[in-house]
N, C-alpha and C positions, 0 to 999 in steps of 0.2 A: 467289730468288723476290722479287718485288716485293709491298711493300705501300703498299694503296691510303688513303693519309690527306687524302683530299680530305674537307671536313666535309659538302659535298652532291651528291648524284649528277648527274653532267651531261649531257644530250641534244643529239642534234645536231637540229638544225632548219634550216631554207633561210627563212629570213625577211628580209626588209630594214632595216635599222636606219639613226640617223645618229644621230652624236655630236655635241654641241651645246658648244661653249667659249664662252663670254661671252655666250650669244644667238644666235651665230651657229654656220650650222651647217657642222660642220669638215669631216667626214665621212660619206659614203655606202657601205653597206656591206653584205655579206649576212653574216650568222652563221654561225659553224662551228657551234660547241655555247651552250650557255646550262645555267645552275644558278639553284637559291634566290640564291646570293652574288654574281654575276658573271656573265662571257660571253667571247667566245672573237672577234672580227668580223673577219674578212677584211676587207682595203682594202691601196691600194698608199701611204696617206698614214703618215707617221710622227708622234708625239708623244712628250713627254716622261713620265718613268716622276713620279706623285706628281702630272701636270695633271689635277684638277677636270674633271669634265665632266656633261651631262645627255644620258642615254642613251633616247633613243627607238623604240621597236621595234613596224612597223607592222602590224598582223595580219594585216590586208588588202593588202599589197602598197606601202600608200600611197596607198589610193582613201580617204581624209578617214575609213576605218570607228575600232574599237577602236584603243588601243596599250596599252602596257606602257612608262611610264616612271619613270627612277629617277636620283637624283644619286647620284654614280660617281666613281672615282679612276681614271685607269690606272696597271696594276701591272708592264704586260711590254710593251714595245714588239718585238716580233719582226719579222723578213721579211716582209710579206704580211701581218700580223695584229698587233691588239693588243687585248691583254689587260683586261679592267675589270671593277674588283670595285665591286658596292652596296653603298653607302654608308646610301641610302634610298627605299625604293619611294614613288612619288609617286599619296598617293591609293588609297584601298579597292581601288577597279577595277582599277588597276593589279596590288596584289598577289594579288587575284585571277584575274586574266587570265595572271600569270605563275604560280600555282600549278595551273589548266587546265593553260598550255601545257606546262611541264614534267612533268606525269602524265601527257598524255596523248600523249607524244614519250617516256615511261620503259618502253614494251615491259613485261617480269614485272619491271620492279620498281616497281609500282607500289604496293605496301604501304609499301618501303622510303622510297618518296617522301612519303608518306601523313606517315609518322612524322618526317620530316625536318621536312616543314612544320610540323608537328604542335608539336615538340619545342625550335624557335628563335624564342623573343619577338622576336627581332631582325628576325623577317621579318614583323612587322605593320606596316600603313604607318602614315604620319603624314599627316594630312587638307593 
């Protein structure tokens, strides 16, 4: 039997993000999954595992509405995908818009999301 020791529960979502290195933006992407910690992005570009990055994720498609962003590390360069854990959510709104998005992409576990948010100072933003 597998045990599951992810520290937060992940949802999948269809949103579009880009990943951003130096200012510039590296990557365009749509998301598999997303958590409190990280995210999951489809893209056919590769990166190095431990590159820095700012991760923006558009609510709206990319029509100028909300986002959700965060500085980031990548952790897993895969086929098709790579991997980035938050470093630091950029901005109140931000970690707000990502604790919306992920409760309300968490189906019944949405108590367990509750408390996840709940329980990690680490996911309050820095202004």
């Amino acid at each position: 039997m597998l045990v599951n020791q992810r520290q937060f529960t992940r949802v999948t979502v269809a949103i579009h993000a880009e990943l951003r290195v130096g200012g510039t933006v590296i990557i365009h992407g749509n998301l598999q999954n997303v958590s409190f910690n990280g995210l999951l992005l489809r893209c056919d570009v590769t990166l190095p595992e431990q590159t820095p990055c700012l991760v923006v994720l558009h609510l709206d498609g990319g029509e100028g509405g909300p986002t959700i962003e965060a500085q980031g590390v990548v952790v897993r360069d895969k086929p098709n995908a790579i991997a980035v854990q938050f470093l630091e959510l950029v901005g109140q709104e931000s970690a707000e818009h990502l604790r919306n998005l992920v409760l309300y992409n968490s189906g019944n576990q949405g108590d367990l999301v509750e408390e996840e948010f709940r329980s990690h100072v680490g996911l309050q933003a820095k202004a």
